[in-house]
N, C-alpha and C positions, 0 to 999 in steps of 0.2 A: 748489294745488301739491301733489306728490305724492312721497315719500322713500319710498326701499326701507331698511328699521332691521330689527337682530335683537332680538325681544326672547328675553329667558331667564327663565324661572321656577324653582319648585322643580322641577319636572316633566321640562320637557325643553325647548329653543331651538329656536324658527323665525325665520322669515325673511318679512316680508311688506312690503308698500305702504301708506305712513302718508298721510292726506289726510283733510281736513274738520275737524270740533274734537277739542277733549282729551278727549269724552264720546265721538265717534265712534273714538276711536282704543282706548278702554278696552272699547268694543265687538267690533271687530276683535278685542284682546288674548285676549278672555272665549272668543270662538269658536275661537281656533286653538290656544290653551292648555289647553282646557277647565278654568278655572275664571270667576269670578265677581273678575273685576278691577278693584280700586277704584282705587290707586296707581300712580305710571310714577315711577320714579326712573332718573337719569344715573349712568355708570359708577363716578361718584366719589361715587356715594349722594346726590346732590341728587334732592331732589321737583322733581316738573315737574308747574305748572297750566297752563299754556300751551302751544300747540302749538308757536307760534313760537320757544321756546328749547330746540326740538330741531335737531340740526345733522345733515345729511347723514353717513351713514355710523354715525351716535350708536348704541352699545350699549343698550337701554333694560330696564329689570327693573321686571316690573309684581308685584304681589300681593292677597290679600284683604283689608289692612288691617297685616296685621305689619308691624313693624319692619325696615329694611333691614339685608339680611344679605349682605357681598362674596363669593359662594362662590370667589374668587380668592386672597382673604386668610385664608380659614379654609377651607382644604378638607377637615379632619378632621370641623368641623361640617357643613357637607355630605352627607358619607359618615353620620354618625348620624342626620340629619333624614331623608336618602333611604334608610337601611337596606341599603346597599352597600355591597361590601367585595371586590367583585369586578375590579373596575374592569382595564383592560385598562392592559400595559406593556410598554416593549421593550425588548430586553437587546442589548449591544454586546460579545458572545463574543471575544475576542482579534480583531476584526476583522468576524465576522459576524453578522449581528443577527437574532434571534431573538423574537416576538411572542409571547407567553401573558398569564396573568391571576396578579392577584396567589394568588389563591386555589389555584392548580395548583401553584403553588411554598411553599406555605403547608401544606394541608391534609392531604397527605398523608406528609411527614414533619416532622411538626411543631418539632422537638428539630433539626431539622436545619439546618447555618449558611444556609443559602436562604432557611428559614423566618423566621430569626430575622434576617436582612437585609431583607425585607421584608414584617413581620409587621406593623410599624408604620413610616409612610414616615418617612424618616429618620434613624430611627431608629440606621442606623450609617454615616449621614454618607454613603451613597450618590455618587460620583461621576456627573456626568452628560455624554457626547459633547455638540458642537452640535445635536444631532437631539433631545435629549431622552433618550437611548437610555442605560440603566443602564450602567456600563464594568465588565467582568467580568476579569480578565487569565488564563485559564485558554484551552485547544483546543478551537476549535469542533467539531471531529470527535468527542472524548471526552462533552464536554458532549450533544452531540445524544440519545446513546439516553437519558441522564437525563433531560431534560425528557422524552421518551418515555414514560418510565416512571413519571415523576409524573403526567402523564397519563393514562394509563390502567391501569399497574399493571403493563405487560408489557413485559418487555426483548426489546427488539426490536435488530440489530443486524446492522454488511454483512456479507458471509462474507469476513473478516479473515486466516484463520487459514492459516498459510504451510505450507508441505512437511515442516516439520521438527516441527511441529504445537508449533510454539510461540505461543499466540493472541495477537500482537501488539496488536489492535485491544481485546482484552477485557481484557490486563492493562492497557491506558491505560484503558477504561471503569472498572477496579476503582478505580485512584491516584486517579480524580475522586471518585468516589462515595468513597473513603475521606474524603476532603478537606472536601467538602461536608457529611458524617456523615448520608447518606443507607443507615441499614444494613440494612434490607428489601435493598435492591440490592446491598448488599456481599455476601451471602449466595447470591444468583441468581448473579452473577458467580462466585462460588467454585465452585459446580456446573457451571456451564457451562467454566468453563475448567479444569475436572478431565475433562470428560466431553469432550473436544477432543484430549485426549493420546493418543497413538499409543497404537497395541494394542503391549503388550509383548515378544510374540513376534516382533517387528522384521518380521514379513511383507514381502514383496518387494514394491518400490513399479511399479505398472501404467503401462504407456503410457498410458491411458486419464488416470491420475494426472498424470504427470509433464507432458503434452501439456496438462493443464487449468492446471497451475502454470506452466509455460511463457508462457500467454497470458495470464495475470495478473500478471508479471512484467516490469517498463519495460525497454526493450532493452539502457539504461545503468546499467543495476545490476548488481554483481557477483551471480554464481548460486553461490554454494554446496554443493554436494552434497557433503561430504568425511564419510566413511566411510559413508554411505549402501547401505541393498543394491537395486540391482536387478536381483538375479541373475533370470537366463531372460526377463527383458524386452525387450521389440521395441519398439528403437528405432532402427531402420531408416531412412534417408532425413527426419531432423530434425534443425534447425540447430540445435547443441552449440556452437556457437563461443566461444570464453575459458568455461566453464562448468571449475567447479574439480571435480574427479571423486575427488579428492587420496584414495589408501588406501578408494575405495569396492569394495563387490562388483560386477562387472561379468560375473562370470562366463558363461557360457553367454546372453550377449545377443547380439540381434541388431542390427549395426551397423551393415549394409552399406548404402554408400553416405550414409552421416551425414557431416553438415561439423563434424568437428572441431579446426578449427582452428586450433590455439594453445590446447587443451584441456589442464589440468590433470592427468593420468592418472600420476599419480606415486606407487610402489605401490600400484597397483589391481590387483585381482583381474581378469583378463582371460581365465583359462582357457579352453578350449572356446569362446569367442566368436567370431562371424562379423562380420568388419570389411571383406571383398571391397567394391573400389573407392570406399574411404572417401577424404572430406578429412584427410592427416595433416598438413599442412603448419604447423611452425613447431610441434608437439604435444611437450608433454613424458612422458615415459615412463618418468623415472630408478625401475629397478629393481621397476619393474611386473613383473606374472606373468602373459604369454602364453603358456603351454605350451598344445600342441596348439590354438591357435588359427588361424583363417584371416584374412589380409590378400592376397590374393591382387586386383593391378591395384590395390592403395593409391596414393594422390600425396604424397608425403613431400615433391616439392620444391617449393621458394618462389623464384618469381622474384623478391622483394621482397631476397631474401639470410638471410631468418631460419631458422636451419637447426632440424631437428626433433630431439629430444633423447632416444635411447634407453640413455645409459648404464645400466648396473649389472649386477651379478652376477645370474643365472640370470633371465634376462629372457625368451627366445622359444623355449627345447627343444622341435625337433619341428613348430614355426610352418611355416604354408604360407604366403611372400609372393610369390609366383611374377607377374612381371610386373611388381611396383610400383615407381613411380621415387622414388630415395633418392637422389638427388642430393644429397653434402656432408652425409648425416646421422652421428650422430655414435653409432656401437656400440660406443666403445671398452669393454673386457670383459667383453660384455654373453656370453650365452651362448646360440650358437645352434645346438648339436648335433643333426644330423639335420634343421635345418630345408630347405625346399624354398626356393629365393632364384632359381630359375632363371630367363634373361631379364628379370632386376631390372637397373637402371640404379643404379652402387654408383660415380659418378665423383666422384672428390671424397672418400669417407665415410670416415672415422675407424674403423677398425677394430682398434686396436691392442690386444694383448691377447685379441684376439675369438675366443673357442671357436667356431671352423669345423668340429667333426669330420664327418665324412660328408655334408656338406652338399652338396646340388646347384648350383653353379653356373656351370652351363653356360648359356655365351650372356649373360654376365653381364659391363658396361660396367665393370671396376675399373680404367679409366684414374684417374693419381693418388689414387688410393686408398691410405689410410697402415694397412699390414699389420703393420707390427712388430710382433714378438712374439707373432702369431695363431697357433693352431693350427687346422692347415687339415689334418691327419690324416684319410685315408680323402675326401677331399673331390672333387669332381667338378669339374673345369675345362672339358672338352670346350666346342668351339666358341665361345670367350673370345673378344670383342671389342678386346681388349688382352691380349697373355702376360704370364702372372704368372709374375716373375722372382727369383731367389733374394736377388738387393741388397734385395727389398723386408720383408728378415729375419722370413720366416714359419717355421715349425718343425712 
């Protein structure tokens, strides 16, 4: 009859076919162990002279004569008799697990709480998951480039660093490494998240820029850009929608035909900007600065009902919106002196207050349109789709 048994020495465990006597099995033992095997002891440290009082599936631990040692109940002696210390371990990161050696978290920062967690096993009472797997209650994201970096010495890490060049990803790398008192690392970190910081001179931020942060950006996140500059930037035919623009420089960009939808442009700098056939619908614009700007075939209305919001003093002097439908937005004393509005669709818009002087608007829808109090001085009516009537107390 013939048993398949593991045996285990000091050396290292296999796995073989037990059959014939106790001399031919200490035979076997000798060739696949390589040593010179006198004894077979049972899991529980019993000697075995007998084949017959080995049992299927039995653990068996052979030797050159020593004394039996449970490497299960003394795994420190163990580690001394084989001169290891390396031994492989898995760590249970807030959730994700992570394989290295005791020695990678040991070696090189010695002084460091890692080290001293598992410099000697147990040593601090180690919790352990079902798996075996050390429980760490810290971010696996933060944690990642540290073990990296006890690894091989280099901080390695994703390109974290957002628009505002605030390195989100590196100040959570520094709070770990602080924590752990791994301070070689503390140090790397502090350079790189100094060398990450915007250039001073606020330089005007590139399409190229903002089109990369865009794409790195969840769709359901709010976007931020408040007081940002990107003057003279072409950003032409890019989805802007809800993006907070609030007090940034806009100036002299290019807009045209951007969805800005319910964009935040609430004193921004809009000067000289080209905004022809853009999405305006439902946009806020309180007391922005479009002088000399073009909006010329803009969509301001929302068939949804959300009207677009250009209150405030000296908002468009000079603007060209010639074309664009404002259906129900809302100008009231906003200042549009000199602007071009010709063939704009104004049915509905709140104009009260509204510095009209010289303005063109000819061919222009102000059915129900609230004019109170507008100065419309020097202003163009020709070819009105609706007459503008004195009840509607303009001045």
């Amino acid at each position: 009859m013939s048993f398949i048994h593991s045996f285990l020495s000091l050396s290292a465990p296999q796995v073989v076919a037990v059959y014939g006597t106790l001399s031919d099995l200490l035979s076997v033992a000798s060739n696949k162990l390589g040593i010179k095997a006198t004894s077979v002891y049972n899991g529980k440290g019993g000697l075995i002279d007998d084949i017959a009082l080995i049992r299927d599936d039995d653990v068996l631990f052979v030797c050159e004569g020593e004394p039996f040692i449970d490497p299960q109940a003394d795994g420190r002696a163990q580690e001394e008799l084989t001169g290891s210390h390396t031994d492989w371990l898995t760590l249970n990161v807030g959730g994700r697990y992570f394989t290295t050696t005791r020695s990678t978290l040991v070696n090189k920062e010695p002084d460091s709480m890692l080290a001293h967690m598992f410099k000697d096993k147990d040593a601090w009472g180690n919790k352990q998951d079902p798996r075996g797997a050390f429980l760490i209650d810290r971010s696996p994201e933060y944690f990642e480039p540290i073990l990296n970096y006890l690894r091989h010495g280099q901080l390695i890490v994703n390109d974290g660093i957002n628009l505002l060049g605030s390195p989100a990803l590196l100040l959570g790398v520094l709070e770990e490494a602080r924590f752990f008192g791994i301070d070689s690392l503390i140090e790397h970190l502090e350079i790189a998240i100094k060398n990450s910081q915007p250039a001073e001179d606020h330089s005007p931020i590139s399409r190229k820029e903002f089109v990369r942060f865009l794409l790195a950006t969840p769709t359901k996140s709010e976007l931020r850009c408040q007081g940002l500059n990107f003057s003279g930037a072409d950003l032409s035919r890019l989805d802007l929608r809800y993006i907070n623009f609030k007090m940034a420089n806009l100036s002299r960009c290019n807009l045209a035909h951007a969805n800005l939808c319910c964009a935040n442009l609430e004193r921004a700098d809009l000067s000289g900007s080209v905004l022809d056939c853009a999405n305006l619908q439902g946009v806020k614009m309180l007391c922005s600065n479009a002088e000399g700007a073009s909006l010329k075939g803009c969509n301001f209305e929302d068939p949804s009902g959300l009207k677009a919001n250009l209150e405030g003093k000296k908002v468009f002097p000079g603007v060209d919106m010639e074309g664009s439908q404002m259906t129900g937005i809302n100008l009231r004393v906003a200042t549009l002196k000199n602007a071009k509005l010709k063939n704009c669709n104004l049915r509905g818009a709140t104009l009260a207050g509204t510095d009209l002087e010289n303005c063109d608007l000819s061919g222009c829808d102000l059915q129900e349109a609230n004019l109170r109090g507008s100065n419309v001085k020097g202003a163009i009516f020709e070819e009105m789709l609706t007459p503008l009537h004195m009840s509607q107390s303009v001045r």
